[in-house]
mmCIF file of the N, C-alpha and C atoms, coordinates in Angstrom:
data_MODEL
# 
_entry.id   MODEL 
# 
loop_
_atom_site.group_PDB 
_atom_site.id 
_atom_site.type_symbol 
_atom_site.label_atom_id 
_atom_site.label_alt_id 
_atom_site.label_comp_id 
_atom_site.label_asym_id 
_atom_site.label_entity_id 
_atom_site.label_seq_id 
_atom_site.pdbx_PDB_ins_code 
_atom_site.Cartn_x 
_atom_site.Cartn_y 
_atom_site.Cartn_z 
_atom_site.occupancy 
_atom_site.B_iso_or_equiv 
_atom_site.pdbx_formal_charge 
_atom_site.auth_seq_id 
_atom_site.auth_comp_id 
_atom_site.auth_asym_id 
_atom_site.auth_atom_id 
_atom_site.pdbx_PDB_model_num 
ATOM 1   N N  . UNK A 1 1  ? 99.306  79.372  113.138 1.00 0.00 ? 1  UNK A N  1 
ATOM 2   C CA . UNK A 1 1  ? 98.790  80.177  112.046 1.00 0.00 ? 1  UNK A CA 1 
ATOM 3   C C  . UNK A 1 1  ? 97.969  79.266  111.139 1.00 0.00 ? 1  UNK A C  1 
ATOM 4   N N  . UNK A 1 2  ? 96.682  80.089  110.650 1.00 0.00 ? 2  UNK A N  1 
ATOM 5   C CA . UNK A 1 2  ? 95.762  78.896  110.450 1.00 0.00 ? 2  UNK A CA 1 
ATOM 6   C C  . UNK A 1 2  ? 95.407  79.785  108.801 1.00 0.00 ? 2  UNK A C  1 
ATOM 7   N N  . UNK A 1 3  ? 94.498  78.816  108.145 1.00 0.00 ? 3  UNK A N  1 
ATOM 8   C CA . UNK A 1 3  ? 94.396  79.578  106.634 1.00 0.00 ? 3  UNK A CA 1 
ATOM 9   C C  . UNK A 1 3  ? 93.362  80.716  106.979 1.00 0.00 ? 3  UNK A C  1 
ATOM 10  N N  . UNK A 1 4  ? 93.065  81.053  107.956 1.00 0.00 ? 4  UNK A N  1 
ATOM 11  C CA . UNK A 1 4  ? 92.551  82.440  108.052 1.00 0.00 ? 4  UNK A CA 1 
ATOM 12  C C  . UNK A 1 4  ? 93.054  83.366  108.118 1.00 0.00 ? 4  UNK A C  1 
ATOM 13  N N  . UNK A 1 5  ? 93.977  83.167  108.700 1.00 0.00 ? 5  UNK A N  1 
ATOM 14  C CA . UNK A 1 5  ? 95.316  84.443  109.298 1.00 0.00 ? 5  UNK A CA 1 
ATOM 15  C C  . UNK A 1 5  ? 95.772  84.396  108.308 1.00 0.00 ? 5  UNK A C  1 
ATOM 16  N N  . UNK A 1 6  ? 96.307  83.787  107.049 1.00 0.00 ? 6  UNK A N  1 
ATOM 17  C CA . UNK A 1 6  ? 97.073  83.734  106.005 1.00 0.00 ? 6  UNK A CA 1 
ATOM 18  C C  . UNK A 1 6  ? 96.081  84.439  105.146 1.00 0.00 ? 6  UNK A C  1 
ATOM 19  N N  . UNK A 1 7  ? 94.466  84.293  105.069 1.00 0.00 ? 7  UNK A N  1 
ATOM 20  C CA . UNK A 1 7  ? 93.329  85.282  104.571 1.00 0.00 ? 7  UNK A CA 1 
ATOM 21  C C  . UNK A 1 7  ? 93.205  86.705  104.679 1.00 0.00 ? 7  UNK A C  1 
ATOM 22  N N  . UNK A 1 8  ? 93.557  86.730  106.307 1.00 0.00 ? 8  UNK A N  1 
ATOM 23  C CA . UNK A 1 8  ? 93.330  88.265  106.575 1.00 0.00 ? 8  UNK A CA 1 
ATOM 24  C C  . UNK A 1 8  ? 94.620  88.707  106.159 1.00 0.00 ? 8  UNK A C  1 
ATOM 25  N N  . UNK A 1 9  ? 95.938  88.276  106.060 1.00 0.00 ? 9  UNK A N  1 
ATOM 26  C CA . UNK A 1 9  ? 97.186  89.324  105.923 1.00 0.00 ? 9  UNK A CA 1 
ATOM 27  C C  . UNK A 1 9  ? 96.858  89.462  104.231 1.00 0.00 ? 9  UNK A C  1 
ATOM 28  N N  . UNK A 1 10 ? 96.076  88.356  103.571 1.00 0.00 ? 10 UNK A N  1 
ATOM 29  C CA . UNK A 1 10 ? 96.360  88.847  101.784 1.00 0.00 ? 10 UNK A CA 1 
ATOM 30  C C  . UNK A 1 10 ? 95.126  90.135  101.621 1.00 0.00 ? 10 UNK A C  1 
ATOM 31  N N  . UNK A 1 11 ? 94.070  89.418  102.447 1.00 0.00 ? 11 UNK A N  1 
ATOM 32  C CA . UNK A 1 11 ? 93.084  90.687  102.763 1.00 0.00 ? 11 UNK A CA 1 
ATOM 33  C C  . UNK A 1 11 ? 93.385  92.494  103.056 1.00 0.00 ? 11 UNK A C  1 
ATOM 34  N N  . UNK A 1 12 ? 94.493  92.319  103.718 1.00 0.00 ? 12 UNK A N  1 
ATOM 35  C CA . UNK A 1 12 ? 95.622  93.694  104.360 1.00 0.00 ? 12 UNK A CA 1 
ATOM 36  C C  . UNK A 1 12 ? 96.105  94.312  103.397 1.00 0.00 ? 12 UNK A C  1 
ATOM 37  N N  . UNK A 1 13 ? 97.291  93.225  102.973 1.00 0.00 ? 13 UNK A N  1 
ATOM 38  C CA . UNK A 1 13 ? 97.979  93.635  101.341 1.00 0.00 ? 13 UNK A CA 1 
ATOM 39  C C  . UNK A 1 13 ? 97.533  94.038  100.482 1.00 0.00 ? 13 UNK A C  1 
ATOM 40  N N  . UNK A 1 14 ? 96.089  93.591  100.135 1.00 0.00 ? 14 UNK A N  1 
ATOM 41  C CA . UNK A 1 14 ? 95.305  94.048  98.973  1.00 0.00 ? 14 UNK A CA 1 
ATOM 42  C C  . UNK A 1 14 ? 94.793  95.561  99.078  1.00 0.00 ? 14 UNK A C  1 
ATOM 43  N N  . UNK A 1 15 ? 94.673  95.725  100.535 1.00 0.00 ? 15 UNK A N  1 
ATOM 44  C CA . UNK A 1 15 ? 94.245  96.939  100.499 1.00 0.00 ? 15 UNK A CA 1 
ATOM 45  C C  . UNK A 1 15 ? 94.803  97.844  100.238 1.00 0.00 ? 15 UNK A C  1 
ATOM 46  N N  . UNK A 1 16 ? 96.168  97.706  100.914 1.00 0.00 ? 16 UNK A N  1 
ATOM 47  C CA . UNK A 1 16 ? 97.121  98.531  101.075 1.00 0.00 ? 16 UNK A CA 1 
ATOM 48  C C  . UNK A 1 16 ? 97.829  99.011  99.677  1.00 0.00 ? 16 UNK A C  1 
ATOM 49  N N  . UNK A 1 17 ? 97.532  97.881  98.601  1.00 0.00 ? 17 UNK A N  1 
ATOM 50  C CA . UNK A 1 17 ? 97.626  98.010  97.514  1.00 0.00 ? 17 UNK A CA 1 
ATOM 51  C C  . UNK A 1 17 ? 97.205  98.516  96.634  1.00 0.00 ? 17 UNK A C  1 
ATOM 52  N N  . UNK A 1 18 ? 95.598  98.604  97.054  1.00 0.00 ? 18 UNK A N  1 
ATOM 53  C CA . UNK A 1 18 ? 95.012  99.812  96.661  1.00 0.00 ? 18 UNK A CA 1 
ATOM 54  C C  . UNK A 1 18 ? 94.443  100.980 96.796  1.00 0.00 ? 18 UNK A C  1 
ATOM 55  N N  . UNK A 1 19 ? 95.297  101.310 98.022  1.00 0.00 ? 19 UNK A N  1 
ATOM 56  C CA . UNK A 1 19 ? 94.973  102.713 98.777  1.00 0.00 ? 19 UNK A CA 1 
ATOM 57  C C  . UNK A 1 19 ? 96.604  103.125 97.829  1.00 0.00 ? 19 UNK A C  1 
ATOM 58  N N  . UNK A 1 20 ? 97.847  102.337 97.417  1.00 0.00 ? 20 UNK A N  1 
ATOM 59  C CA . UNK A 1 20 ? 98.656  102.929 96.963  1.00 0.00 ? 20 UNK A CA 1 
ATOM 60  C C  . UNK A 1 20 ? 98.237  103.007 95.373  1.00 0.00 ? 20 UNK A C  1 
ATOM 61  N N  . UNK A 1 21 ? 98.067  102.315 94.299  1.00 0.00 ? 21 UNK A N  1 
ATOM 62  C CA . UNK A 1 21 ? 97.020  102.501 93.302  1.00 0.00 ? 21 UNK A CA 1 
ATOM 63  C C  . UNK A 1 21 ? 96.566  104.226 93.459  1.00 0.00 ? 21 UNK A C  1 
ATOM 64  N N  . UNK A 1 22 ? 95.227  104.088 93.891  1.00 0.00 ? 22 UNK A N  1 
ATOM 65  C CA . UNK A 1 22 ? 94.615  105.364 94.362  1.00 0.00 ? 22 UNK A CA 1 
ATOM 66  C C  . UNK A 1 22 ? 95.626  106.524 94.722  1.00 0.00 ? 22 UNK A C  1 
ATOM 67  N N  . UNK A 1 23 ? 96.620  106.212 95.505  1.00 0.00 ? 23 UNK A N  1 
ATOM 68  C CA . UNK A 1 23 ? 97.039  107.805 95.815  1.00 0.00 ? 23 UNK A CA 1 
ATOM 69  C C  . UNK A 1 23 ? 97.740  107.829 94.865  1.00 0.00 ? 23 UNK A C  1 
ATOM 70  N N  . UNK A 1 24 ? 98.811  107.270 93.693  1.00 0.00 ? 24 UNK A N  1 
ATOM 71  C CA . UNK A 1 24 ? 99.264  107.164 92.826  1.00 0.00 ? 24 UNK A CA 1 
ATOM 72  C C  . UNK A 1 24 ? 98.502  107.919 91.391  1.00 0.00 ? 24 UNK A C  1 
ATOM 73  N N  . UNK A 1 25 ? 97.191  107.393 91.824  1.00 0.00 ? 25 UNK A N  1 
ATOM 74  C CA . UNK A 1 25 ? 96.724  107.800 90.415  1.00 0.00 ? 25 UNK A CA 1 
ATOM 75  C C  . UNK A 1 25 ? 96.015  109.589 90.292  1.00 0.00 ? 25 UNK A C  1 
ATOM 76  N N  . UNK A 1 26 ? 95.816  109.402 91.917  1.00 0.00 ? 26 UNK A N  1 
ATOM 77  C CA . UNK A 1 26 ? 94.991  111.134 91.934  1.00 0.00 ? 26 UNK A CA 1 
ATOM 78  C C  . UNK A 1 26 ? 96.134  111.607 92.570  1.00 0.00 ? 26 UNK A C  1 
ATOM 79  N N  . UNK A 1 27 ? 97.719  111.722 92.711  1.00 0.00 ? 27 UNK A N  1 
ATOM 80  C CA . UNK A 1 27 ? 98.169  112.612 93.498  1.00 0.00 ? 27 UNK A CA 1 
ATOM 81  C C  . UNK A 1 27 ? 98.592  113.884 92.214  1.00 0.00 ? 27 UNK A C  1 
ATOM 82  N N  . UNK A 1 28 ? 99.318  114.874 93.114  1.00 0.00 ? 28 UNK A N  1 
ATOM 83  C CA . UNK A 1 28 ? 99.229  116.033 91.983  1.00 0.00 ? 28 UNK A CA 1 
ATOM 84  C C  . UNK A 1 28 ? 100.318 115.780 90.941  1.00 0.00 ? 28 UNK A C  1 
ATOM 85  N N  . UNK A 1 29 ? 101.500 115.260 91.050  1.00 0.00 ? 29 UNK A N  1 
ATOM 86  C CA . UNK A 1 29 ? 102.279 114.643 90.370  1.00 0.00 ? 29 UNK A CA 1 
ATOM 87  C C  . UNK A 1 29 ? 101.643 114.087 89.255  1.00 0.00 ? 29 UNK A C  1 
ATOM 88  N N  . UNK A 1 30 ? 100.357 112.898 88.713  1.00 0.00 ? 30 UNK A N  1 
ATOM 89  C CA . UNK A 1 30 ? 100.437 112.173 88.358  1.00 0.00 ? 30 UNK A CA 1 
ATOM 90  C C  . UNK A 1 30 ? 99.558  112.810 87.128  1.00 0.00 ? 30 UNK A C  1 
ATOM 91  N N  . UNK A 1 31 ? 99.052  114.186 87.212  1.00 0.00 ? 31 UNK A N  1 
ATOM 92  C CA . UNK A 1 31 ? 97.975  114.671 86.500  1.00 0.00 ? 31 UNK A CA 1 
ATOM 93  C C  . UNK A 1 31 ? 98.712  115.588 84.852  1.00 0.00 ? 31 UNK A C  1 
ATOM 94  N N  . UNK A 1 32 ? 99.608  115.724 84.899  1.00 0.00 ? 32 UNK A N  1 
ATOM 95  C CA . UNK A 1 32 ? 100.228 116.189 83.932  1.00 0.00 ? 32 UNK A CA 1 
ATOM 96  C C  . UNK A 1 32 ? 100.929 114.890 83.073  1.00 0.00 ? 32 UNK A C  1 
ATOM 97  N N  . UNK A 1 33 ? 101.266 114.189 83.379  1.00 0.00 ? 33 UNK A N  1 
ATOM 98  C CA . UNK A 1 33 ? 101.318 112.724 82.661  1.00 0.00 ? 33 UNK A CA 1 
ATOM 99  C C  . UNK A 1 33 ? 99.943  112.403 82.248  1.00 0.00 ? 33 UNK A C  1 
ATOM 100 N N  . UNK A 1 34 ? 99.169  112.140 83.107  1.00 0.00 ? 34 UNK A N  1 
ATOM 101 C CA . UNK A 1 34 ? 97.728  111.629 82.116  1.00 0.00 ? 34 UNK A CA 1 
ATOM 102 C C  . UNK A 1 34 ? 97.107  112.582 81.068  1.00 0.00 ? 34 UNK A C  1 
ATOM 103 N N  . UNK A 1 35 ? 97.312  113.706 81.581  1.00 0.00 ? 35 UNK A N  1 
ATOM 104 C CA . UNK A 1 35 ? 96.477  114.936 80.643  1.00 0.00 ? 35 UNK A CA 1 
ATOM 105 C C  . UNK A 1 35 ? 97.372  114.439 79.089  1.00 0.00 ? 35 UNK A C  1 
ATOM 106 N N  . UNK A 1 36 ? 98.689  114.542 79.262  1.00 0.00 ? 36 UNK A N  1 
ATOM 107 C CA . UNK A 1 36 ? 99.766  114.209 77.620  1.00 0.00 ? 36 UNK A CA 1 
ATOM 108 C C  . UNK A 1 36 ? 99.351  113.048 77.418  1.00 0.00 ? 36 UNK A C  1 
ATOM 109 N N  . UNK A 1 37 ? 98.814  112.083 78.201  1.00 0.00 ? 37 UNK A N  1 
ATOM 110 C CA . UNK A 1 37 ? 98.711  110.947 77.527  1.00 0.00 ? 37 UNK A CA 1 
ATOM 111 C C  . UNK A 1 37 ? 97.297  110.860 77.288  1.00 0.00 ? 37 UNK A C  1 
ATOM 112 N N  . UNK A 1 38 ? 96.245  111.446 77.572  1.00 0.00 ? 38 UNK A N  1 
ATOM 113 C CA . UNK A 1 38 ? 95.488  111.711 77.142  1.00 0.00 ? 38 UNK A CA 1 
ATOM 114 C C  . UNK A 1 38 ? 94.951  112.221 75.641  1.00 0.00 ? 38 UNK A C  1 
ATOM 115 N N  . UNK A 1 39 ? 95.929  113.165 75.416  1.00 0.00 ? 39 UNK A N  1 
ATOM 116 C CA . UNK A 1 39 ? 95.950  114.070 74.148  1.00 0.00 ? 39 UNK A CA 1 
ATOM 117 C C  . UNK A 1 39 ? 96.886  113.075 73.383  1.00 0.00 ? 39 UNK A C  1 
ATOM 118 N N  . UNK A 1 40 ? 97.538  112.405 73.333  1.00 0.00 ? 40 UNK A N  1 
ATOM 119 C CA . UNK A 1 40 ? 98.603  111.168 71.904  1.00 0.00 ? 40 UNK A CA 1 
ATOM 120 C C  . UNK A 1 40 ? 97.351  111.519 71.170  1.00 0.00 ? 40 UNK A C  1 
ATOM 121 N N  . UNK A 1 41 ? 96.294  110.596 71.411  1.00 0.00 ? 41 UNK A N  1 
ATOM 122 C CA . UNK A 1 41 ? 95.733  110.179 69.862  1.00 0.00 ? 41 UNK A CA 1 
ATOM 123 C C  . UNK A 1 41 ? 95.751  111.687 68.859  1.00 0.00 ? 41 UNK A C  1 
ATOM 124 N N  . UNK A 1 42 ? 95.670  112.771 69.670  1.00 0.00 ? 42 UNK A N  1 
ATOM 125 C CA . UNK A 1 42 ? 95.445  113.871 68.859  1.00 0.00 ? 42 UNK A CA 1 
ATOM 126 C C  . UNK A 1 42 ? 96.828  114.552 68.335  1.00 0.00 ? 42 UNK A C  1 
ATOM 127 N N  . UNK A 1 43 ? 97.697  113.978 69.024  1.00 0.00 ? 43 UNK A N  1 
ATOM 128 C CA . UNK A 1 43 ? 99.406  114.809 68.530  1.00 0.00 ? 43 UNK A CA 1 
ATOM 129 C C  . UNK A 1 43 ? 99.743  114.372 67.317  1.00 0.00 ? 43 UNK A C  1 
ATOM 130 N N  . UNK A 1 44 ? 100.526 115.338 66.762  1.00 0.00 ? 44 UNK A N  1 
ATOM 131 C CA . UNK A 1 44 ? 101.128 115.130 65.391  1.00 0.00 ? 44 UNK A CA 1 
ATOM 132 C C  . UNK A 1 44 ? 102.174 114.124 65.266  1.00 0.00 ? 44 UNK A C  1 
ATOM 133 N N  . UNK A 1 45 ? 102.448 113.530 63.937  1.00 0.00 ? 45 UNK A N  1 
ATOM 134 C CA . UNK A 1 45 ? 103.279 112.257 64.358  1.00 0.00 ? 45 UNK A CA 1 
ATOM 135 C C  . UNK A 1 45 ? 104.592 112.946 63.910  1.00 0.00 ? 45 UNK A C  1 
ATOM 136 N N  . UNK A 1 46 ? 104.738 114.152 64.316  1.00 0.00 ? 46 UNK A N  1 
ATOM 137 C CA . UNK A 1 46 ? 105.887 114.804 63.553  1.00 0.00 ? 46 UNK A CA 1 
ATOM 138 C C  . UNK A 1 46 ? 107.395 114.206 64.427  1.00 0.00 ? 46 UNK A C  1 
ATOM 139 N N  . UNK A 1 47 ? 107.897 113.389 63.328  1.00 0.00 ? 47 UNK A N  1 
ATOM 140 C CA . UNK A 1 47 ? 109.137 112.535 64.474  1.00 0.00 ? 47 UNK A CA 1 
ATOM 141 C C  . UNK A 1 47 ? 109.859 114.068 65.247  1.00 0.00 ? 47 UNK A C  1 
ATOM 142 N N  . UNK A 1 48 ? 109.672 115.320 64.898  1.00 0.00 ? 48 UNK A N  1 
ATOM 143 C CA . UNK A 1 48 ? 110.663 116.564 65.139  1.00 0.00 ? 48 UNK A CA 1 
ATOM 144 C C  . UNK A 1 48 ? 110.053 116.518 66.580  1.00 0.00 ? 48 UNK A C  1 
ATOM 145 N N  . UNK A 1 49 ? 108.734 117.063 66.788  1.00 0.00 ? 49 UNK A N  1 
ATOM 146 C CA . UNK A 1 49 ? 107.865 117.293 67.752  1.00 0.00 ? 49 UNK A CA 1 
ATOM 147 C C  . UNK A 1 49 ? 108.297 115.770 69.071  1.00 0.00 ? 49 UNK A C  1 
ATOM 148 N N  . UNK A 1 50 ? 108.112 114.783 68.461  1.00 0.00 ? 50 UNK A N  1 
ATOM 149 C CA . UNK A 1 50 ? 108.678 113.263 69.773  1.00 0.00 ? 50 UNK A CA 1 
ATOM 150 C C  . UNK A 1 50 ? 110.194 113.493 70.367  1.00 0.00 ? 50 UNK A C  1 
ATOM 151 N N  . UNK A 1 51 ? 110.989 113.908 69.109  1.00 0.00 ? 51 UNK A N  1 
ATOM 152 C CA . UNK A 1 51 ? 112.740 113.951 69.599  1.00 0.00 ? 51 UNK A CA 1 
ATOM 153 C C  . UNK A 1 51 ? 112.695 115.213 70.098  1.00 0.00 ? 51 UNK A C  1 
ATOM 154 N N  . UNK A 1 52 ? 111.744 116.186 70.201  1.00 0.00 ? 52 UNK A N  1 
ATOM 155 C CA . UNK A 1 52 ? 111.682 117.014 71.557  1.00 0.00 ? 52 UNK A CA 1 
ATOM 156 C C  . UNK A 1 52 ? 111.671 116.940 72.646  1.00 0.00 ? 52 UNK A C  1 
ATOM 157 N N  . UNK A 1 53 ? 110.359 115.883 72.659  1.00 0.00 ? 53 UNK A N  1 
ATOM 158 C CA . UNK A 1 53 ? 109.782 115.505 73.785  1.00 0.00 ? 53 UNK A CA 1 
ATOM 159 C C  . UNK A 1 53 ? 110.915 114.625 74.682  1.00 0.00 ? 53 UNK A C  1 
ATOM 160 N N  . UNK A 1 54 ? 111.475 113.700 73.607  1.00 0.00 ? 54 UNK A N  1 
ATOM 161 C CA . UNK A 1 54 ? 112.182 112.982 74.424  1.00 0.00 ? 54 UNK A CA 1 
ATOM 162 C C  . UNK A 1 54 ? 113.572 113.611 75.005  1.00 0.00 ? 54 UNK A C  1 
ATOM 163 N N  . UNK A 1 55 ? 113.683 114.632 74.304  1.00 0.00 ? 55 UNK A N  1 
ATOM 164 C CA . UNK A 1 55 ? 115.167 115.047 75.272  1.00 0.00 ? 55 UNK A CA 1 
ATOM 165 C C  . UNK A 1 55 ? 114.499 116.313 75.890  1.00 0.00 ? 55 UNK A C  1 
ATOM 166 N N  . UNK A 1 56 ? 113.397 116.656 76.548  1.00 0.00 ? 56 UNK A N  1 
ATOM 167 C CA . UNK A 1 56 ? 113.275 117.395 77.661  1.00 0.00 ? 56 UNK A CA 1 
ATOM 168 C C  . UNK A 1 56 ? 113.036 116.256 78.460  1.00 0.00 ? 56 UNK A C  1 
ATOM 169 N N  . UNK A 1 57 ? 112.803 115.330 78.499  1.00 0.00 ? 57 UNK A N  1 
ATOM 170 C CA . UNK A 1 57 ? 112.434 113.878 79.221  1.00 0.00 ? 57 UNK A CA 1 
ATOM 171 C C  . UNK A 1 57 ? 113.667 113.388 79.608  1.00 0.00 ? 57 UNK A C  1 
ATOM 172 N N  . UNK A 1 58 ? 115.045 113.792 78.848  1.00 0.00 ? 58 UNK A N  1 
ATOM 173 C CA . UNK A 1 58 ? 116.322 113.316 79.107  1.00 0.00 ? 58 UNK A CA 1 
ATOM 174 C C  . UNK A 1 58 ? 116.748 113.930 80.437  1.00 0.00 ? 58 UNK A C  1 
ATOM 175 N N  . UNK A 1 59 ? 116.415 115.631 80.149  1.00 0.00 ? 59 UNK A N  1 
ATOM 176 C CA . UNK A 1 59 ? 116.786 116.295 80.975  1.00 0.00 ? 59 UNK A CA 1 
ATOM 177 C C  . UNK A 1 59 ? 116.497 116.004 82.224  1.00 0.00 ? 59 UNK A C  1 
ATOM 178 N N  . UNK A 1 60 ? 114.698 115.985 82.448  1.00 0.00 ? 60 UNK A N  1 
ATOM 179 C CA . UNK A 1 60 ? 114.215 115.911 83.872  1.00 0.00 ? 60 UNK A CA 1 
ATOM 180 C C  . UNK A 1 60 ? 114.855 114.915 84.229  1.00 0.00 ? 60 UNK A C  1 
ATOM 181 N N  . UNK A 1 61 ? 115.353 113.613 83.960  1.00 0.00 ? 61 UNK A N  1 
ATOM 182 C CA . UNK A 1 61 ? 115.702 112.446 84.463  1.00 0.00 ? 61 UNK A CA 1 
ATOM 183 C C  . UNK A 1 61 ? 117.434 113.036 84.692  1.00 0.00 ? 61 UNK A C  1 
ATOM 184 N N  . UNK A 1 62 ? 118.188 113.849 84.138  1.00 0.00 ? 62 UNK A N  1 
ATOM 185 C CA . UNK A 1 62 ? 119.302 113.781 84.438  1.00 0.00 ? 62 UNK A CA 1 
ATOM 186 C C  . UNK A 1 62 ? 119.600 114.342 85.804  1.00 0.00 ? 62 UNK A C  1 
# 
């Protein structure tokens, strides 16, 4: 095994890394997270409105 072969497998990885990147970022899952995080700068800083957020966030995770 020579420093080429050690080239092409980081060459592989990288890709593979960003074919997962990519499906990560456009799959359908991932589009309702960006849209909310999209909109922060515009949400109210109402602490009532966040300790909502965060315990429907409790839920899905339970």
């Amino acid at each position: 095994m020579d420093i080429n072969d050690l080239r092409s497998i980081v060459t592989v990885l990288a890709f593979f890394s960003f074919v997962g990147i990519v499906w990560w970022a456009y799959g359908k899952g991932a589009r309702k997270g960006f849209d909310e995080a999209a909109n922060l700068p515009f949400a109210d800083d109402d602490a009532e409105v966040i300790n909502d957020h965060s315990r429907k966030e409790l839920r899905k995770t339970s």
